[in-house]
Residue, then its C-alpha position, 0 to 999 in steps of 0.5 A: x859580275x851579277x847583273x839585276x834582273x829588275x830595271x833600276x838604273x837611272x841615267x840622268x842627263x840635263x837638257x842643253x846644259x848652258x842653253x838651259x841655264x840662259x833660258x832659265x836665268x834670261x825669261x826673254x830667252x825661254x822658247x827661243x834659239x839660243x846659241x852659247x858661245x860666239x866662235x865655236x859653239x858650246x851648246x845649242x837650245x833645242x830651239x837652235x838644234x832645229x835649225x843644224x846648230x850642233x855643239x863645236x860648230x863654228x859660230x859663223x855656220x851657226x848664224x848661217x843655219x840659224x840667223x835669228x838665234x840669240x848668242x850669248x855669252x858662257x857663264x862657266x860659274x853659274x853652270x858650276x852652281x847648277x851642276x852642284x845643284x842638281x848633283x845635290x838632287x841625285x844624291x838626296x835621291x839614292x846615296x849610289x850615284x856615279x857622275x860622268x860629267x858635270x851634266x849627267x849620272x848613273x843612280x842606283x835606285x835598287x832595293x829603294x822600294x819600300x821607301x821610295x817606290x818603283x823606278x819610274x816613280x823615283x825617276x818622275x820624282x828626280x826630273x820634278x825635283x830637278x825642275x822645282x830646286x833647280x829649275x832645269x829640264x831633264x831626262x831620264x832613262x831607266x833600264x837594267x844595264x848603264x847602257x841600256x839607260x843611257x841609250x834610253x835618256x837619248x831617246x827620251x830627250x828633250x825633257x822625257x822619261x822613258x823605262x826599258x822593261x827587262x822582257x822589252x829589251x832587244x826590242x827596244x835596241x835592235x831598231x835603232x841606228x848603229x851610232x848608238x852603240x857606245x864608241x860608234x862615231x861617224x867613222x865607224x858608222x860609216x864603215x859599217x854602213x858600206x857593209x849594208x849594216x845600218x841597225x843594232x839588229x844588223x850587228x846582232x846577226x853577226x858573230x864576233x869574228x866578222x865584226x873584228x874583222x870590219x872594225x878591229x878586235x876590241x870594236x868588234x867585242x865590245x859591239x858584239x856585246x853591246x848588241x845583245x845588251x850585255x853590260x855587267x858594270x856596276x853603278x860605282x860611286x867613289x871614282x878618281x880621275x883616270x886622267x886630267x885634261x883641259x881643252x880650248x876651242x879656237x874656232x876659225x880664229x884657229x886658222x889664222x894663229x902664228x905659232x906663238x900665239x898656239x904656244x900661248x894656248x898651250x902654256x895655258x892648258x898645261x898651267x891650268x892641267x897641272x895646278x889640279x893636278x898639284x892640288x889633287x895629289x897626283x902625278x902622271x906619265x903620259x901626255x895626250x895631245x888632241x887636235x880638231x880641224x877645220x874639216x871636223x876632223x880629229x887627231x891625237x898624239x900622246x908621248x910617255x914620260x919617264x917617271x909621273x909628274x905633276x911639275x909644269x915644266x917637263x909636262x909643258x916640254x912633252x906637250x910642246x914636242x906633241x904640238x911641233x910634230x903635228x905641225x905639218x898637220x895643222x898648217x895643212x887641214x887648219x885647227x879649231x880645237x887643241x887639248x890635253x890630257x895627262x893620264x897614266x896616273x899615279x897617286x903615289x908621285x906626289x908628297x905632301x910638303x908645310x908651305x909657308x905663311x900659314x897655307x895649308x900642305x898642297x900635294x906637289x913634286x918635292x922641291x918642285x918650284x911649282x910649290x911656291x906658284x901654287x901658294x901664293x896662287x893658293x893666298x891671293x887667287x889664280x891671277x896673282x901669278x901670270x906667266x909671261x908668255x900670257x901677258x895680254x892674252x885671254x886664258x880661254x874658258x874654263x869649262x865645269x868639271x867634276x871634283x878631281 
C-alpha cells in the first residue's frame, strides 16, 4: 500500500479528557489536582499525575499519593458535548478524519497545501480552534505513518505540538523506551527488559526471528516492523464497530461483592451491550469476558455462540457461564474491573421489524422479545424498563463513545 513520503498525518489527542472539562467548566479547579472519579479513578489533572495518580487507580491510593487533590464527580454527558465539539473541529478542518475514541483521531491533511498550508500550520490552527470553540488543551503529533503520529503526540504531551520529519525518523524513535511500541504493556517490557532490551533501537538491532522467539510470532512481527516504522495503513474514515462493549470499575468495593451483587453488574452491561447492539443493527457470536484484580492484574475469557445474536437473553447466559468460571479467580486475587464485549460481528443477523405506536423500525432479532424493551424504552426513555435484578441498585456509569 503506498505510504506518503511527506508528513501529513495528524494524531490529535485532548489532554486529561474529564479532568479538563472540570477545569474548563470549574475556574476554581484550573491549576489544581484534580481527580475524577471517587472509587477508582477515571482520569487524573496532570496537576494530579505529578504526584503517581493514574487512571484505574483506586481512589483511596490516590488521595494517599495526593491528599490535597479535589475529587469530583464524572459528568459523562458534558464529556459526550465536548467530544462532539471537537470531533466538529477535526472535521472542519480536513474531511479525512478516523476517530479512535471519544478523545483522540487520525487527520489526513495531505494535498491541504494550497487551501490551508503546511502540516504544522494546520495542526497549530486545529490546537488554536480546539482551545477557542472548545476550550480544551490538546496535542498534536505529526508524522508520516499513524504510528509514528501517535508516538509523537505522546511525547508532546501535555498541550504541545511536535513534527517528525521524514529524514528524522528513526532518530526520533530509536531513543525512546520500548513501551512505546504499540502492544508493548508491562508485561512485555519486562520480558524484554530481562534480555537487556530497554530501547526502540535494541529491538531494531534484531532480526524478526529472536523477537518471535521472546515475545511470540505475531509480537515479534509487528515489533519488528515497528521499529523501523514500517506502518502502511491509511487514515480511514467510515469504520463500524468491530466489537461492542461496555465496562464498569468497582474499585476496592469489588472485593467485598456477594455474587449476586456481581450478577447485578453483569445483567447491567449485557442490557446496556445489546440495546446498542439492537439499535445499531448488528449481531454478534462471541462474548469476551474482561476482569481486573485487585493486584492490577488482567484476565479475559471469551466463549462463541452458535449463531450472531443481539437477543439479551443468550448473551447474558454466555456471559454468566464466563463469570462463573472465573470464580475461583476472582475470590482468589479480588476484582476492580468486570467488562464485556460481544465481537465476531455480523450485519447481517439482524431485520428490521414495523413497531407499534408510531416508533420508528429498530433493528432486532425476529421475534426477539428484546423488540417490545427497545420500543417502549425507545417512546419513554431507558429507565422506563428496569429489570428486576436492578431494582434499587446504581446502573454504573455510562462512559462516552463514539457513534456505533
Amino acid at each position: 500500500m503506498f505510504v506518503s513520503d511527506v508528513a501529513a498525518i495528524l494524531h490529535a489527542d485532548l489532554d486529561s479528557f474529564y479532568a479538563s472539562v472540570e477545569q474548563r467548566d470549574d475556574p476554581s479547579l484550573r491549576g489544581r489536582p484534580v481527580i475524577v472519579g471517587g472509587g477508582v479513578v477515571l482520569a487524573a489533572s496532570y496537576e494530579a499525575r505529578a504526584y503517581g495518580v493514574r487512571t484505574a487507580m483506586g481512589g483511596r491510593q490516590a488521595r494517599t499519593l495526593c491528599p490535597h487533590a479535589v475529587v469530583v464527580p464524572p459528568r459523562m454527558s458534558a464529556y459526550s458535548h465536548a467530544s462532539a465539539a471537537v470531533f466538529d473541529v477535526f472535521h472542519d478542518t480536513t474531511p479525512i478524519v478516523e476517530p479512535l475514541s471519544v478523545d483522540e483521531a487520525f487527520l489526513d491533511v495531505s494535498g491541504l497545501y494550497r487551501v490551508s498550508g503546511t502540516p504544522v500550520q494546520i495542526g497549530a490552527r486545529l490546537r488554536e480552534q480546539v482551545r477557542e470553540r472548545v476550550g480544551l488543551p490538546i496535542t498534536v503529533g505529526i508524522a508520516r505513518t499513524k504510528f509514528l503520529a501517535k508516538v509523537a503526540s505522546q511525547e508532546a504531551k501535555p498541550d504541545g505540538l511536535l513534527l517528525v520529519p521524514p529524514d528524522r525518523e528513526l532518530a526520533f524513535l530509536h531513543p525512546l523506551p520500548v513501551h512505546r511500541l504499540w502492544g508493548v504493556g508491562a508485561k512485555t517490557a519486562e520480558r524484554l527488559r530481562a534480555h537487556g532490551i530497554e530501547t526502540v533501537a535494541d529491538i531494531a538491532g534484531l532480526n524478526e526471528t529472536t523477537l518471535g522467539s521472546l515475545v511470540g510470532g505475531a509480537m515479534g512481527r509487528q515489533l519488528y516492523r515497528l521499529s523501523r516504522n514500517i506502518d502502511r495503513r491509511r487514515v480511514v474514515t467510515g469504520h463500524r464497530r468491530r466489537s461492542v462493549g461496555a465496562q464498569r470499575a468497582l474499585g476496592r468495593a469489588g472485593n467485598d461483592m456477594s455474587p449476586s451483587e456481581v450478577d447485578a453488574v453483569v445483567v447491567n452491561l449485557v442490557d446496556r451491550i445489546t440495546r446498542r447492539m439492537r439499535t445499531a443493527g448488528r449481531s454478534g457470536r462471541t462474548v469476551v469476558l474482561r476482569l481486573r484484580f485487585d493486584d492490577f492484574g488482567r484476565a479475559t475469557r471469551s466463549h462463541t455462540m452458535p449463531r450472531a445474536t443481539a437477543s439479551n437473553a443468550e448473551i447474558l447466559a454466555s456471559a454468566r457461564t464466563l463469570v462463573d468460571a472465573a470464580g475461583p479467580l476472582i475470590a482468589e486475587r479480588g476484582l476492580t474491573l468486570i467488562g464485556f464485549a460481544v465481537c465476531n460481528i455480523d450485519r447481517d443477523g439482524a431485520q428490521q421489524l414495523e413497531l407499534p405506536f408510531g416508533i420508528p423500525p429498530l433493528s432486532v432479532d425476529r421475534n426477539d422479545i428484546d423488540t417490545a424493551v427497545d420500543a417502549v424504552r425507545g417512546r419513554f426513555g431507558n429507565s422506563a424498563l428496569t429489570r428486576g435484578v436492578l431494582i434499587g441498585r446504581g446502573p454504573g456509569l455510562e462512559t462516552p463513545l463514539l457513534p456505533d
